[in-house]
N, C-alpha and C positions, 0 to 999 in steps of 0.2 A: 221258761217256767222256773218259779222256786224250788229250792232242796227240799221240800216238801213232795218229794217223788215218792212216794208210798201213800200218799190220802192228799192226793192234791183237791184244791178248794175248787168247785166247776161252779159258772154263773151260766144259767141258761135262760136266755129270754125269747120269748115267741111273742112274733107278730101277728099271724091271722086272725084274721075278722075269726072265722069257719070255726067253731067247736067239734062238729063232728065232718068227717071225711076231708080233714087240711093235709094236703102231699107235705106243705114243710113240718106242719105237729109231726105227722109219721117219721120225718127224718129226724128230728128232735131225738125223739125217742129211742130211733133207730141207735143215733149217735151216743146217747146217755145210755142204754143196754150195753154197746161197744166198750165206753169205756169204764161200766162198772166191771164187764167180764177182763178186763186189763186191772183195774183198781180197786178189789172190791170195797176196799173202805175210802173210796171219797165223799168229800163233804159235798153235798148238791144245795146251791139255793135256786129256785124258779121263779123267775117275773114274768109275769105275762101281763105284757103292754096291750092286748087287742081293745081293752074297753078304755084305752086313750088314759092319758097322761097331762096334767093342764100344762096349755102353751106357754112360753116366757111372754111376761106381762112386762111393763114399767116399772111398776110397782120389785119384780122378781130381780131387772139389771138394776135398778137402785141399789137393791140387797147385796147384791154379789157385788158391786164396786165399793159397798162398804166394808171396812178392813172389822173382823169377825169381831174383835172386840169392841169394836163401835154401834154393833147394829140396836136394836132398841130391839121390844116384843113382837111387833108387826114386821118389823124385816124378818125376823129368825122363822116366825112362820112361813113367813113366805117361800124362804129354802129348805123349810122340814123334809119336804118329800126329796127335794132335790139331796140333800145331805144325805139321807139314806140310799140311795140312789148311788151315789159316790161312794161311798162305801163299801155296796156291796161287788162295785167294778174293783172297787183297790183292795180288797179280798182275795180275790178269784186271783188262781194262776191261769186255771181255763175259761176262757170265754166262746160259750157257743150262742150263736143266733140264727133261729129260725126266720125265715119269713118270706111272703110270697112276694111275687113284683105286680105292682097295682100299676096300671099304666104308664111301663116300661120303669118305676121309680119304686121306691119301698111305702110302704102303708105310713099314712101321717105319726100313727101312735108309735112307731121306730123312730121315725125324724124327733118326734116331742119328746123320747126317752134320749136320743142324741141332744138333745137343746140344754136336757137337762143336766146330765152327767155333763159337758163338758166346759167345765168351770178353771178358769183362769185361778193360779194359785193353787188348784187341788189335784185336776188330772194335765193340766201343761201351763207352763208361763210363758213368758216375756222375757227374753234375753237380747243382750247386743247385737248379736247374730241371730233374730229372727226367734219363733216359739219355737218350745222343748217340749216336748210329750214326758209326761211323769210318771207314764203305768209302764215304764219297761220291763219284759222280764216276763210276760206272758204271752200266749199262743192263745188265738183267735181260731176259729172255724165258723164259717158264714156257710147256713146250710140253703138256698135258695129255692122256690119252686115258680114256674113260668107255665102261662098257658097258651103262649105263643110265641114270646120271644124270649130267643136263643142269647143263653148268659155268656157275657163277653164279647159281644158283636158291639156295632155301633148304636143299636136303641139301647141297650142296655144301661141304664143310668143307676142302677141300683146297687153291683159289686164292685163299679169302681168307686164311687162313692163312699161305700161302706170300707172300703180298703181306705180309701184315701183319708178318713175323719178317723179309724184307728191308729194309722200311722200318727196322725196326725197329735192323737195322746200319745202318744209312743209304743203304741202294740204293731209291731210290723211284720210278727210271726204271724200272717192271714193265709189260710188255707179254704180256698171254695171248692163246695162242692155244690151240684148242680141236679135238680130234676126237671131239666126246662122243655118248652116245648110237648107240655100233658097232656094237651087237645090232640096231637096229633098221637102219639107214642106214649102213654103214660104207662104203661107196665115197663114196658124198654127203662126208662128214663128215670123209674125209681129203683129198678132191679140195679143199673148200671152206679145211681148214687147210693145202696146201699152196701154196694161191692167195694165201692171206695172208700164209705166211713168204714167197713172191717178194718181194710191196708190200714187207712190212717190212725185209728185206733193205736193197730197194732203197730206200727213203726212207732209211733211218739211212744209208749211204750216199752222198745227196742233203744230207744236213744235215750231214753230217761237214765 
């Protein structure tokens, strides 16, 4: 995280479909409560990806393979959403993301907010040794909900992924937290994840 330890910048995006009764919204919230009662003055911004995000077109890797000050009027629109987008990741020292697992994987409108944020030259490049992730220097918490399958087993295709494309900007400070398995145990299983956003909360907090 930045030296920005007294009102650090939090990016919180949520993926569920669900407006009302979403287990991940509730840990969102859970988490953002947490860590205003640790910071009262941070800066919050909230995206919420649920009503989709446009897919990268042709038209959009045209744009981005053109170097910024080349692009014409139609390319720059093309990237508007995405530029902002990027921004508001290279903002934030906190990044939290809510979202449930839609069969065993994350909701489209996450993977489409991943398509877009993750732009060559702005959140990781190209080096002789392979790409660099650009966003160093922040801490992630992936808050997940599951209605049958159990986070970090072998179905689960959603939090290694989601680890693996933040490493991959360079955010590798990833912390999951989990309310899987709601069909079977859902008081259990959000009691249990609201006990660990406190800790966590409170530690990062404690080490800041």
């Amino acid at each position: 995280m930045s030296d920005k330890t007294n009102a650090p910048n939090v990016l919180a995006v949520t993926a569920s479909a669900r407006q009302q009764g979403s287990v991940s919204r509730g840990l969102i919230r859970h988490m953002l409560e947490a860590l205003r009662g640790q910071y009262p003055d941070l800066q919050l911004h909230e995206r919420d990806v649920s009503a989709g995000l446009p897919v990268v077109s042709g038209e959009w890797v045209e744009a981005s393979h053109t170097p910024a000050e080349q692009r014409d009027a139609a390319q720059r629109a093309a990237l508007a959403q995405s530029d902002a987008l990027v921004r508001e990741l290279q903002a934030a020292d906190v990044l939290v993301v809510g979202t449930p697992i839609y069969n065993f994987s994350i909701p489209a409108s996450l993977k489409a907010w991943i398509d877009q944020v993750a732009r060559a030259g702005l959140t990781f490049r190209y080096t002789g040794s392979g790409p660099q992730g650009l966003l160093r220097g922040k801490r992630a918490f992936l808050l997940l909900a599951s209605g049958g399958t159990p986070v970090g087993s072998e179905i689960d295709f959603a939090s290694g992924y989601l680890r693996h494309v933040l490493g991959f900007l360079g955010i590798d400070d990833v912390t999951v937290i989990a309310a899987d398995r709601i069909m079977q145990q859902q008081d259990e299983a959000v009691a249990a994840a609201q006990r660990r956003i406190a800790e966590t909360a409170a530690a990062l907090h404690a080490a800041a």
